[in-house]
BALODREN-164381 format. One line per 5 residues: number of its first residue (from 1); their letters; for each residue x, z, y of C-alpha. Coordinates in nm, 3 decimals. Layout:
N
NUM> a> X/Z/Y | ... .
This chain:
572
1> xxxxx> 5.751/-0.120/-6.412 | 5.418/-0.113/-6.216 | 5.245/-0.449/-6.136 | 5.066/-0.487/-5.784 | 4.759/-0.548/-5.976 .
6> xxxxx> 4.750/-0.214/-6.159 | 4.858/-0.347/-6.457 | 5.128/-0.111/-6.616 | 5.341/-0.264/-6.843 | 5.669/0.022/-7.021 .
11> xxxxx> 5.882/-0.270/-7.177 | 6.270/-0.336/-7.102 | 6.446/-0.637/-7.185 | 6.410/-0.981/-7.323 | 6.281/-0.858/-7.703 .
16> xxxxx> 6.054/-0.608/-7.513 | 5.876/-0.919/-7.323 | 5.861/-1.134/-7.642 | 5.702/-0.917/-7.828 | 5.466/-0.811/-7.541 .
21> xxxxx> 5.364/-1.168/-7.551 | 5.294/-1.172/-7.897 | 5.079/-0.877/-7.852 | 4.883/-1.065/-7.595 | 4.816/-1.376/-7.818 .
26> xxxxx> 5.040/-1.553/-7.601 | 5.061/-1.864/-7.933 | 4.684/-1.980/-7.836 | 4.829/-2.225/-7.552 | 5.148/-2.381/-7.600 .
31> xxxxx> 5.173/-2.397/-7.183 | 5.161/-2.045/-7.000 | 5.291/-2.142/-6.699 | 5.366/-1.960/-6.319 | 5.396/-2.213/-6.056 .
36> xxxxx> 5.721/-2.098/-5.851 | 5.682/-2.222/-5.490 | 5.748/-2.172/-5.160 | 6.162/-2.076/-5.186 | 6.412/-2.358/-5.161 .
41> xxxxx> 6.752/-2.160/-5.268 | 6.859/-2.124/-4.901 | 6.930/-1.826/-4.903 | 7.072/-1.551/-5.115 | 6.755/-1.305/-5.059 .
46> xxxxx> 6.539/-1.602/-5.256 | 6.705/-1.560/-5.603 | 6.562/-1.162/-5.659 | 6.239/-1.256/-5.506 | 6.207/-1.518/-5.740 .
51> xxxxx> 6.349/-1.302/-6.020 | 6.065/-1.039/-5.938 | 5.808/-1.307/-5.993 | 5.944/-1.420/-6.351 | 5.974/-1.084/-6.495 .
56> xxxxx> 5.649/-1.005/-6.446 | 5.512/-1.343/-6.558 | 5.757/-1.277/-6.856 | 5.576/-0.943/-6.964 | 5.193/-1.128/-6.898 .
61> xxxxx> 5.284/-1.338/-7.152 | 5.362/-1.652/-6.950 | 5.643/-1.859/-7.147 | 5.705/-2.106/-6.863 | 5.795/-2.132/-6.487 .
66> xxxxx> 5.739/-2.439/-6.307 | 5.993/-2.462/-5.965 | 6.019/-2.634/-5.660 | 6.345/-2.607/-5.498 | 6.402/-2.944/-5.376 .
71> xxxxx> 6.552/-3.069/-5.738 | 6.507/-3.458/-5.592 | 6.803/-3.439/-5.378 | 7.058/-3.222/-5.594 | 7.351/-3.464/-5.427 .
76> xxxxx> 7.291/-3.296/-5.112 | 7.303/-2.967/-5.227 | 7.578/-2.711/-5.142 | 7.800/-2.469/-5.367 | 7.567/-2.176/-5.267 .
81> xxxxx> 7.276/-2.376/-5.383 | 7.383/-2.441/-5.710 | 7.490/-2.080/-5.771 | 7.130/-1.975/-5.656 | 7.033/-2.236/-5.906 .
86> xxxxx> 7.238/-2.080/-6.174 | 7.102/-1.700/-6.120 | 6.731/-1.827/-6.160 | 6.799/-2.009/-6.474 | 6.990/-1.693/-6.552 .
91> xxxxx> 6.659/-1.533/-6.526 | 6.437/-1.755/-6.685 | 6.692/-1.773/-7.033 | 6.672/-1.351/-7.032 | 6.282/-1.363/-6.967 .
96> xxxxx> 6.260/-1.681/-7.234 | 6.081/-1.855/-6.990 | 6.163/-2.230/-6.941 | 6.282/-2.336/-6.638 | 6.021/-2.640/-6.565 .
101> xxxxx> 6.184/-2.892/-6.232 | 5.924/-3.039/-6.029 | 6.046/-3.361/-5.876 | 5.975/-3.750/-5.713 | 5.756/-3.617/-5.462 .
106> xxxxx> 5.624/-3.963/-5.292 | 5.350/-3.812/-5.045 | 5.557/-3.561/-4.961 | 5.875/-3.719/-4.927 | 6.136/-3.465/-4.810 .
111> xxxxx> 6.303/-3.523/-5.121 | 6.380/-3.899/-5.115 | 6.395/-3.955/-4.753 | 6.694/-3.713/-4.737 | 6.876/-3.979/-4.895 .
116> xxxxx> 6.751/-4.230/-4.677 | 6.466/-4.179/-4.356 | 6.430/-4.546/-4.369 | 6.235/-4.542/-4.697 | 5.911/-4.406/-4.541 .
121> xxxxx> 5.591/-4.609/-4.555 | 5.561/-4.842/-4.233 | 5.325/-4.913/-4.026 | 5.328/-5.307/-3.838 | 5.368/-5.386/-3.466 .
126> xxxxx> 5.278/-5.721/-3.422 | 5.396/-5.921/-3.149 | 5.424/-5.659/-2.861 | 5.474/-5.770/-2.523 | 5.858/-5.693/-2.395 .
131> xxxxx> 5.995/-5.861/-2.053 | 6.347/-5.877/-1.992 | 6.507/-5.693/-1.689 | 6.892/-5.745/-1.671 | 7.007/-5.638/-2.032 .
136> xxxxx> 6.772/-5.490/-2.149 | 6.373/-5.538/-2.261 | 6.122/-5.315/-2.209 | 5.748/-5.265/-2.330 | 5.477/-5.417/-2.119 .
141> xxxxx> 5.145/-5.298/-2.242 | 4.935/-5.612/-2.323 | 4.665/-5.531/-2.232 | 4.760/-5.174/-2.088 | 4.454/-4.880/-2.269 .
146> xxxxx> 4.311/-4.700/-2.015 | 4.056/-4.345/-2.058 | 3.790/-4.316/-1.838 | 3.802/-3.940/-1.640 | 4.141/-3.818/-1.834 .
151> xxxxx> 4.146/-3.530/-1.640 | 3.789/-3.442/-1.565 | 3.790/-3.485/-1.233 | 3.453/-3.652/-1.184 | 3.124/-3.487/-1.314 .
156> xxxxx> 2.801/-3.482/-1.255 | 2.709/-3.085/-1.345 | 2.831/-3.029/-1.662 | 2.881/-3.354/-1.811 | 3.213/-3.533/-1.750 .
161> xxxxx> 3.180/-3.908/-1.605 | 3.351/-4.137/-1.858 | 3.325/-3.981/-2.167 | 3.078/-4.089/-2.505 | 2.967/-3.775/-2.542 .
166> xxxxx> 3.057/-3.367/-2.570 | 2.830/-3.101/-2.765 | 2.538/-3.015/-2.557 | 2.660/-2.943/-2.173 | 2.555/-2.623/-2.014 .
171> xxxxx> 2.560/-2.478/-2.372 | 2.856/-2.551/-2.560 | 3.014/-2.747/-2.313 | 3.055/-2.693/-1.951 | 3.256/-2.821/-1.608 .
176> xxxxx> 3.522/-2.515/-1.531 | 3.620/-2.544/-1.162 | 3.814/-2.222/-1.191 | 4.070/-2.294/-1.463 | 4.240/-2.632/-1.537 .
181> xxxxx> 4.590/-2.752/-1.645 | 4.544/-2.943/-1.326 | 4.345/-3.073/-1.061 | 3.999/-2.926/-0.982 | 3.846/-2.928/-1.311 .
186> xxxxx> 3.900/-2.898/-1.695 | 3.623/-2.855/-1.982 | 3.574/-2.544/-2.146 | 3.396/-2.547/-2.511 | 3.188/-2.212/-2.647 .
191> xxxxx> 2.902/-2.060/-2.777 | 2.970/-2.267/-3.052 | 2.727/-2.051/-3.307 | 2.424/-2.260/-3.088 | 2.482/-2.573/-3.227 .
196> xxxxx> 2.370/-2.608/-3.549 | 2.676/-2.739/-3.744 | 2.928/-2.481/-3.513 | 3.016/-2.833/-3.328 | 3.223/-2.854/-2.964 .
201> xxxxx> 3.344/-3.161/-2.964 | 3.463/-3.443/-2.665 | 3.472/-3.811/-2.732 | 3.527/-4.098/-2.574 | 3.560/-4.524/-2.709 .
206> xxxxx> 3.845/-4.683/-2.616 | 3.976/-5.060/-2.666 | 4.283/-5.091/-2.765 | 4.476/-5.418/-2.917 | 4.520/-5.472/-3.308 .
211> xxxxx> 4.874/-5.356/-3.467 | 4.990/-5.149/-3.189 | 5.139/-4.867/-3.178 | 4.976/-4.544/-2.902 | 5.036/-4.252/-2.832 .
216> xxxxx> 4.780/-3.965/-2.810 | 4.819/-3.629/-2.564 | 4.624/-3.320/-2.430 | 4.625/-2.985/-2.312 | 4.480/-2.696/-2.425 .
221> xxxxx> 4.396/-2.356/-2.423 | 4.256/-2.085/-2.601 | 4.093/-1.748/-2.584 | 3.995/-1.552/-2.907 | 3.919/-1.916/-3.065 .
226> xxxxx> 3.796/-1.867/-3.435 | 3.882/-2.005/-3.661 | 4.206/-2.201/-3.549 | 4.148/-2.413/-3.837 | 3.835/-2.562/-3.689 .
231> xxxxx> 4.015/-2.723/-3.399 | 4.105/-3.089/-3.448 | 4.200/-3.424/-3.259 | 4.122/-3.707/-3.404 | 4.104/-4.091/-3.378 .
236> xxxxx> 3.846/-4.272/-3.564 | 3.813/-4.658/-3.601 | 3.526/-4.727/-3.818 | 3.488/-4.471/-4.102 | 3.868/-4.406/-4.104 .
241> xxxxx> 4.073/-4.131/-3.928 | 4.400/-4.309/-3.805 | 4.624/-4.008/-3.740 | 4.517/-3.724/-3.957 | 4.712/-3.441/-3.817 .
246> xxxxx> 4.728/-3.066/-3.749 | 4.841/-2.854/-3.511 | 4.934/-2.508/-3.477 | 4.682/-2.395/-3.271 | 4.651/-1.988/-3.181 .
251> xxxxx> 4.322/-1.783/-3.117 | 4.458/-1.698/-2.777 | 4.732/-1.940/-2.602 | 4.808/-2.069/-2.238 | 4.761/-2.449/-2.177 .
256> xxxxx> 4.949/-2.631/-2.411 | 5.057/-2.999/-2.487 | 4.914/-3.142/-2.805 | 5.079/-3.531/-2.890 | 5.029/-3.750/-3.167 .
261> xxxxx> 5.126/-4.127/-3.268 | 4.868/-4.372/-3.431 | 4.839/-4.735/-3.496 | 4.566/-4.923/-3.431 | 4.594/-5.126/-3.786 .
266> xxxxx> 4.307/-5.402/-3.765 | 4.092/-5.244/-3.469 | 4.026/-5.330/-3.143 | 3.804/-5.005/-3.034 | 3.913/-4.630/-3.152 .
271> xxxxx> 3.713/-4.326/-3.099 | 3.932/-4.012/-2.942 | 3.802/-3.632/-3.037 | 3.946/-3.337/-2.921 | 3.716/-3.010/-3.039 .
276> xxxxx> 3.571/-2.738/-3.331 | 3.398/-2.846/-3.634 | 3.252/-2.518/-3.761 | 3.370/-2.330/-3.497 | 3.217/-1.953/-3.465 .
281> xxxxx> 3.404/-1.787/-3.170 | 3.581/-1.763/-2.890 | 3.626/-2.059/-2.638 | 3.911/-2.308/-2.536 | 3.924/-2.574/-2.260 .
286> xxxxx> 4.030/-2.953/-2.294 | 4.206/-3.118/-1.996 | 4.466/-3.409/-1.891 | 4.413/-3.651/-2.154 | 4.672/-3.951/-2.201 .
291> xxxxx> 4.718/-4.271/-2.407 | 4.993/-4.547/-2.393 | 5.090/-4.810/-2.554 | 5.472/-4.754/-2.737 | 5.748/-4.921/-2.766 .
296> xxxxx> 5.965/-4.900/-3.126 | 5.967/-4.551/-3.170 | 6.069/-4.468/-3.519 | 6.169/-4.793/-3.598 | 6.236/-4.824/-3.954 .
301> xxxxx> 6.515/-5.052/-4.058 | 6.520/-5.150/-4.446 | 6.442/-5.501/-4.639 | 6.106/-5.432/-4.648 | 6.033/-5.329/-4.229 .
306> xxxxx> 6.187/-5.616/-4.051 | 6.284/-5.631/-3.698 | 6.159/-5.997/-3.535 | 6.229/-6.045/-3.181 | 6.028/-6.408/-3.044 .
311> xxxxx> 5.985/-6.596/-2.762 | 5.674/-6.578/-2.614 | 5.530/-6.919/-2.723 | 5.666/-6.840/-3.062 | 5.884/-7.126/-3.068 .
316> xxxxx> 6.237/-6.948/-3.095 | 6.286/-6.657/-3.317 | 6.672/-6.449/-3.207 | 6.894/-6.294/-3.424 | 6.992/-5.947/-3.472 .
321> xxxxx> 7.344/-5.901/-3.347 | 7.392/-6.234/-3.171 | 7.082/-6.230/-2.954 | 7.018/-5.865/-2.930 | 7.198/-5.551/-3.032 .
326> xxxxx> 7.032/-5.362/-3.356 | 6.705/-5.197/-3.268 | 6.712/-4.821/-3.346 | 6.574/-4.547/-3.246 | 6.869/-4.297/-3.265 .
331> xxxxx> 6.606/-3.950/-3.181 | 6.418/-4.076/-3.487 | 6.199/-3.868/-3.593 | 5.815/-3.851/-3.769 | 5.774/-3.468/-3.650 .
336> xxxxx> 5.904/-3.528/-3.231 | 5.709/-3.784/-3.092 | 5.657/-3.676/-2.707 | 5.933/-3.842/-2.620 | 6.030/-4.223/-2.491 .
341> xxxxx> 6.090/-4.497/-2.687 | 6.416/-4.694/-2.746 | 6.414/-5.018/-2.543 | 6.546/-5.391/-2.670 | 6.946/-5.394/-2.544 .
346> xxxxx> 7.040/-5.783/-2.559 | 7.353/-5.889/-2.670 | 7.660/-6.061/-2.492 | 7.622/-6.422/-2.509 | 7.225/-6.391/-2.603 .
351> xxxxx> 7.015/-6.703/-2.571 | 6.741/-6.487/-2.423 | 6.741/-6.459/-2.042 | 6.660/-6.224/-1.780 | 6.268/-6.226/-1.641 .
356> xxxxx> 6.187/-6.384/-1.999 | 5.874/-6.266/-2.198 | 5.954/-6.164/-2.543 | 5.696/-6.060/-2.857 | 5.895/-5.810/-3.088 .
361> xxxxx> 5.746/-5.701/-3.413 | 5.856/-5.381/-3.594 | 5.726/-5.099/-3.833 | 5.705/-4.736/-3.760 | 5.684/-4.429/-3.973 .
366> xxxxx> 5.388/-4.155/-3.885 | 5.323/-3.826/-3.984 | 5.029/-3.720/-4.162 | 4.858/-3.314/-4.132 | 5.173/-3.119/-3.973 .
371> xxxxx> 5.458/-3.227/-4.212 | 5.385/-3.505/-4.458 | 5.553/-3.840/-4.425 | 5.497/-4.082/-4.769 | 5.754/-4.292/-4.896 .
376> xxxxx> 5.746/-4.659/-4.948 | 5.655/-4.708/-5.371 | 5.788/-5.078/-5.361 | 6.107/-5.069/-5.204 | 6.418/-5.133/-5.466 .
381> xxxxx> 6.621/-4.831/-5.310 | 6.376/-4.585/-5.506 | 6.473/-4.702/-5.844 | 6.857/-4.623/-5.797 | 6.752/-4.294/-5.626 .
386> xxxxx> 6.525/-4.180/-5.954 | 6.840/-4.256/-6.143 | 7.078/-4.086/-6.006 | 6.882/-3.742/-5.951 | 6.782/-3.779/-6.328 .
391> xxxxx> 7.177/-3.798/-6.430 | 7.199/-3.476/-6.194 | 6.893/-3.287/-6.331 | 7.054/-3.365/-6.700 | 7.382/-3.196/-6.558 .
396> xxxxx> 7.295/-2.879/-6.388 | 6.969/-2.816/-6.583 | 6.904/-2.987/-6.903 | 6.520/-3.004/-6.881 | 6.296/-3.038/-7.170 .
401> xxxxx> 5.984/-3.066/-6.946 | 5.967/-3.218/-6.594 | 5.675/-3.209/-6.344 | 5.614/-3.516/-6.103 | 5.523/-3.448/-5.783 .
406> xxxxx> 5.333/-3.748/-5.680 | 4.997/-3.648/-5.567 | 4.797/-3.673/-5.237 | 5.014/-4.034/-5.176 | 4.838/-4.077/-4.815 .
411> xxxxx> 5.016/-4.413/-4.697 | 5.071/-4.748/-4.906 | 5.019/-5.148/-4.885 | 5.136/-5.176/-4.507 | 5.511/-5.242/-4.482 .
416> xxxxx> 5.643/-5.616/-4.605 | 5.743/-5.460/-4.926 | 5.442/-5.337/-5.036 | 5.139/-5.517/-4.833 | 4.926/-5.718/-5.026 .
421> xxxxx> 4.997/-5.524/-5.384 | 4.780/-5.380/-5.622 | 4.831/-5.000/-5.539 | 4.718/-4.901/-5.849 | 4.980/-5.143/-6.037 .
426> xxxxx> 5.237/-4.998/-5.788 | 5.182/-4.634/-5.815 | 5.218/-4.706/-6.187 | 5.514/-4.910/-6.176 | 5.670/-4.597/-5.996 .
431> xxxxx> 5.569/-4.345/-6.206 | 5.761/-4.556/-6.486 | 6.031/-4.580/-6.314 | 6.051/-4.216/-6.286 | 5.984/-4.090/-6.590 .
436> xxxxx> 6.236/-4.390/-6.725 | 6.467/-4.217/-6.520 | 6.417/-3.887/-6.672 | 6.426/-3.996/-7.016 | 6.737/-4.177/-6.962 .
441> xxxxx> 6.892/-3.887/-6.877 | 6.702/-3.652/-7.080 | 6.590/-3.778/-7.397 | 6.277/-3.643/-7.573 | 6.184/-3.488/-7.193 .
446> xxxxx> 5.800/-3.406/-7.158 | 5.662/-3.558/-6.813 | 5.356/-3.351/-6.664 | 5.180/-3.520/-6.332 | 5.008/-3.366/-6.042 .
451> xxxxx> 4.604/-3.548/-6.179 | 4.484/-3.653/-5.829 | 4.636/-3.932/-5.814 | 4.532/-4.066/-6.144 | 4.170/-3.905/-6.153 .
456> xxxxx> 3.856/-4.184/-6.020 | 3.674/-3.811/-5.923 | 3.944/-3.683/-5.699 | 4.248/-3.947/-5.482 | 4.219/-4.293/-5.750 .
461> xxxxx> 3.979/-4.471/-5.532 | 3.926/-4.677/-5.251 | 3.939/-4.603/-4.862 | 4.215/-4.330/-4.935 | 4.361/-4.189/-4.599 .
466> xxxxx> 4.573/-4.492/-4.469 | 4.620/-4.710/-4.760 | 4.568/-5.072/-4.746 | 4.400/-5.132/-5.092 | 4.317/-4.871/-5.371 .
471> xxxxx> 4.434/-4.649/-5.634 | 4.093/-4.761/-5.835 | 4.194/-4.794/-6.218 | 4.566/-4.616/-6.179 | 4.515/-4.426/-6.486 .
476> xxxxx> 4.560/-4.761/-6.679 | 4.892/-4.793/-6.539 | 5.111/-4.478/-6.691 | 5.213/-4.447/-7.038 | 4.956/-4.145/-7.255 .
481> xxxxx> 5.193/-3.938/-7.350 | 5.188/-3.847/-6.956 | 5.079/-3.472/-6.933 | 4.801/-3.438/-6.661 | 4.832/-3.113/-6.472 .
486> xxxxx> 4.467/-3.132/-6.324 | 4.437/-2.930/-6.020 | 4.205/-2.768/-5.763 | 4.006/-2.401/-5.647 | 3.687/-2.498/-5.786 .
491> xxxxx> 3.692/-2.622/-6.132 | 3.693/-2.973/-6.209 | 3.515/-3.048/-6.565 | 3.440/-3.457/-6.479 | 3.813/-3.467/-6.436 .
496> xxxxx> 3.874/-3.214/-6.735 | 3.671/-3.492/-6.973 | 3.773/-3.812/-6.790 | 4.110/-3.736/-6.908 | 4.064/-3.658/-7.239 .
501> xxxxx> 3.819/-3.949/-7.320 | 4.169/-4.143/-7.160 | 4.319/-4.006/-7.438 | 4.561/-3.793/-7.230 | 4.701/-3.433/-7.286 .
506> xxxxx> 4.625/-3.254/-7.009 | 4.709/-2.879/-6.796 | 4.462/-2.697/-6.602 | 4.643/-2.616/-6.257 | 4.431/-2.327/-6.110 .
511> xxxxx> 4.366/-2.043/-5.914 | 4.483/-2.119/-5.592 | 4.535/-1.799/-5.372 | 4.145/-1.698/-5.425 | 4.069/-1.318/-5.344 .
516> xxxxx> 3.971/-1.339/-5.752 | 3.934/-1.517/-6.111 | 3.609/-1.648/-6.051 | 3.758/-2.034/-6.031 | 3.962/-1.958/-6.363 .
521> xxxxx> 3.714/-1.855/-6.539 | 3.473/-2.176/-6.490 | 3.822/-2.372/-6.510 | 3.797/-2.157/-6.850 | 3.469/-2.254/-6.970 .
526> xxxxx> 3.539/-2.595/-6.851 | 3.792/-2.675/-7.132 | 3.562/-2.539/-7.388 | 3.563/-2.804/-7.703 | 3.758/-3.054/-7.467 .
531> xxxxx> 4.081/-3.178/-7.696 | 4.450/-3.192/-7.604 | 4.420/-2.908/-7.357 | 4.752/-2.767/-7.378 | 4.720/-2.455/-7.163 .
536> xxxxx> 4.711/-2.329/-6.810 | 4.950/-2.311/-6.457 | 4.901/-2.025/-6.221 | 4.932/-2.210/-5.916 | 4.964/-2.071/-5.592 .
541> xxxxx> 5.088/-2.197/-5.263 | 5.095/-1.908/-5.081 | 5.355/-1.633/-5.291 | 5.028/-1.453/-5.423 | 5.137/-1.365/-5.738 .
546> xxxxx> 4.943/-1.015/-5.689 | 4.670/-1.203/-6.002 | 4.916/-1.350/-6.244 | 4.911/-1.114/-6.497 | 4.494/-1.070/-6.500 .
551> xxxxx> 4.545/-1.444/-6.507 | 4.732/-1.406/-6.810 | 4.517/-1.117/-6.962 | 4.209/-1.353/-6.932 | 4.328/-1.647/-7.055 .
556> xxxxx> 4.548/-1.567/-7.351 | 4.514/-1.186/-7.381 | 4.417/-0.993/-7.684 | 4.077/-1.020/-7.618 | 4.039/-1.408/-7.594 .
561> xxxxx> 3.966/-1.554/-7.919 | 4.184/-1.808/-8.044 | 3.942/-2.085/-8.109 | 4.152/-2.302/-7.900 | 4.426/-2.363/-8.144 .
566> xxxxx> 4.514/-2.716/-8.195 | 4.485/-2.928/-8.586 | 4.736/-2.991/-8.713 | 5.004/-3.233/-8.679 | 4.794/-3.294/-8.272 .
571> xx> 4.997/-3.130/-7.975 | 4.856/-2.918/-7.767 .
């Protein structure tokens, strides 16, 4: 068989491979493993694509495979699923590669909030102004948010009335009277290579009122905008971003409506961007801004986000089901948010009477970048959840090793179950619980750990994203015979020795869909005379397996000396 890199490779069959392996000096890390992402078992077509991948990692001498297929929610999983599941294990048993589940993915909580929505990370509405008209309650801003010059309809030249600032008008920025979404005007951004940092940004202050919930939209449009990846909106408050999103923005596209959520946490004044950070061509224009204050949209409804529905002078609090009917939002949904929200619908009999002022309190969920939505750590449900996915793992796969998928956990300390903990305790506590789980199920398992999480040089700090508190000091929390998969493109050697003056076993995670090896090979020289380095992940996110056998040549090839071996009696 011919590998895409040019590496030829004449041997058949299971034996063939093994011995291949050998001949590569495949026994200097105890962990050769291919990271297997980016098929979920939906389809029939997945299973030889995937089977491609682990025969060639097979004959580079790889002796693991490390998938992601959605194994945290096996009890939703249909008959074809579990026969695709079958055929890959199939493969990895006549490669002798072990089939490695990746699972508990809190940050990214697909997984776990397939079993239950409710158990994302909330954020609080506190005491939101809703007047009663007939049966039903409505939102009344209090006060209502208002932008200055939304559509940019006033200007003096080429600087729009109303707005803090935008990136040096008549240069980058200008006044288009020609083309707009609507009205007489819009603002166009270009020429972005004459500002120094490749800035064209628009901003404007706005107050808004503490532990509210607003919602964010634009239009815009582009023409031969490079690179797309520049373009961001943002909302600021302070040194923090309060709705870190993306969008899939094209290099050329007619106008078109960007919306986002955010809550206003603690802050009474927010800072609104639309533009390019780096930009280096093309141009796009910015027009028909909007921001209101919403009602419960994505309500979440579990022990620990609590519905409260008050009078106005706080003096009567009304029940669920006597005074008012259960408050859902039946579109719910983290990823559709241009949409209205649900209104209060009172119930027959209620105390509370028509014209009366109400203050409701709630907690939404909110998406973070274009898919992520992070799942409460403290509420109870988790626990059963971890359980009974580890008796299903133990079933349908019997795993001796088991990767947890909790890295990059954006979102913590601001729903009742969780506000006010030690984050670092709680990510710890879960982490227990999960590998308790496992072990339950699967005695004698090995547990491996995305690092970021537990690493002070990389996500174990303060000021993370939109956690209240920090992850400062999580690495005291987890048990040492964890296995820290530590992670990045560029090499990390202050996280490669942090760890092992922990005292913790750890695997280097690299390459990540780079053109080359260069990364690797200071990953390489990074574990130089480091102990309890137990070997190395190919890891890409993008199905660029095209390097994985160089990968494997340079690592644990014939030419690599095997100074690397572990004493005796001390894993590897």
């Amino acid at each position: 068989m011919c590998f895409r890199s040019g590496l030829y490779i004449s041997v058949y069959g299971a034996v063939g491979f093994g011995l291949l392996g050998a001949a590569l000096g495949a026994e200097t890390y105890s962990d050769r493993f291919v990271w297997i992402f980016g098929w979920n078992l939906g389809r029939d077509a997945d299973v030889p694509e995937i089977e491609k991948v682990l025969q060639e990692a097979a004959g580079s001498g790889y002796n693991g495979a490390v998938v992601s297929f959605g194994l945290d929610s096996l009890c939703k999983k249909s008959e074809e699923y579990f026969r695709r599941l079958q055929a890959v294990q199939a493969a990895c048993k006549r490669w002798q590669l072990e089939l490695i589940p990746s699972v508990f993915s809190v940050g990214y909580g697909g997984g776990i909030l397939s079993h239950n929505r409710y158990l994302a990370e909330g954020l609080p509405v506190r005491d939101a102004l809703f007047v009663v008209e007939g049966n039903t309650a409505r939102l009344v801003p209090d006060p209502p948010v208002r932008l200055r010059n939304p559509g940019f309809e006033e200007f003096q030249g080429n600087r729009a009335v109303g707005w803090n600032f935008h990136d040096q008008p008549g240069e980058v920025s200008f006044i288009d009277t020609k083309v707009s979404h609507s009205g007489r005007a819009s603002l166009r951004m270009e020429n972005f290579r004459s500002n120094p940092h490749g800035h064209g940004r628009l901003m404007q202050e706005v107050l808004v009122h503490p532990y509210r919930c607003y919602k964010l939209s634009l239009w815009v449009k582009t023409e031969g905008l490079q690179p797309t990846s520049a373009f961001m909106v943002q909302v600021l408050a302070g040194n923090r971003a309060l709705a870190p999103v993306e969008f899939p923005i094209k290099p050329t596209m007619d106008w078109t409506k960007l919306v986002l959520i955010f809550n206003s946490h603690q802050y009474e004044k927010v800072r609104v961007y639309a533009g390019v950070w780096e930009g280096r061509a093309g141009r796009f224009w910015l027009d028909d801004w909007s921001l209101e204050e919403m009602g419960p949209i994505n309500v979440l409804r579990r022990p620990g986000t609590p519905v409260v529905v008050r009078s106005e002078d706080a003096q009567t609090t009304y029940q669920e089901g006597h005074d008012y009917l259960p408050l859902e939002d039946p579109q719910y949904s983290p990823y559709r948010v241009d949409r209205p929200a649900p209104v209060l619908r009172l119930a027959p009999n209620s105390r509370i009477k028509p014209g009366q002022r109400l203050r409701l309190s709630w907690y939404h969920s909110q998406k973070i970048y274009e898919s992520q939505v992070t799942v409460c750590m403290a509420e109870p449900e988790l626990a059963e959840i971890f359980d009974h996915e580890s008796a299903l793992l133990a079933k349908y796969l019997r795993p001796k090793k088991a990767l947890l998928n909790m890295d990059e956990v954006r979102m913590g300390g601001t729903c009742a179950a969780c506000q006010g903990k030690n984050m670092a305790e709680l990510l710890g506590q879960c982490i227990r619980q999960q590998m308790e789980a496992l072990r339950r199920h699967n005695p004698g398992i090995e547990v491996y750990i995305w690092s970021d999480m537990l690493d002070p040089h990389h996500n174990a700090r303060n000021e993370y994203y939109l956690v209240e508190g920090e992850f400062t000091g999580s690495w005291r929390h987890v048990p040492k015979d964890l296995i820290i998969a530590v992670w990045g493109g560029k090499a990390r050697p202050e996280s490669l020795r942090f760890f092992a003056e922990q005292g913790f076993r750890t695997l280097v995670a690299c390459y990540y869909d780079a053109a080359d090896l260069q990364d690797v090979q200071q990953w390489q020289k990074a574990t130089e005379g480091l102990p309890g380095v137990r070997g190395f992940m190919y890891t890409t996110w993008q199905k660029k397996y095209q390097l994985a056998p160089q990968f494997g040549q340079l690592l644990w090839g014939p030419a690599r000396e095997k100074s690397e071996a572990a004493p005796p009696g001390r894993p590897r």
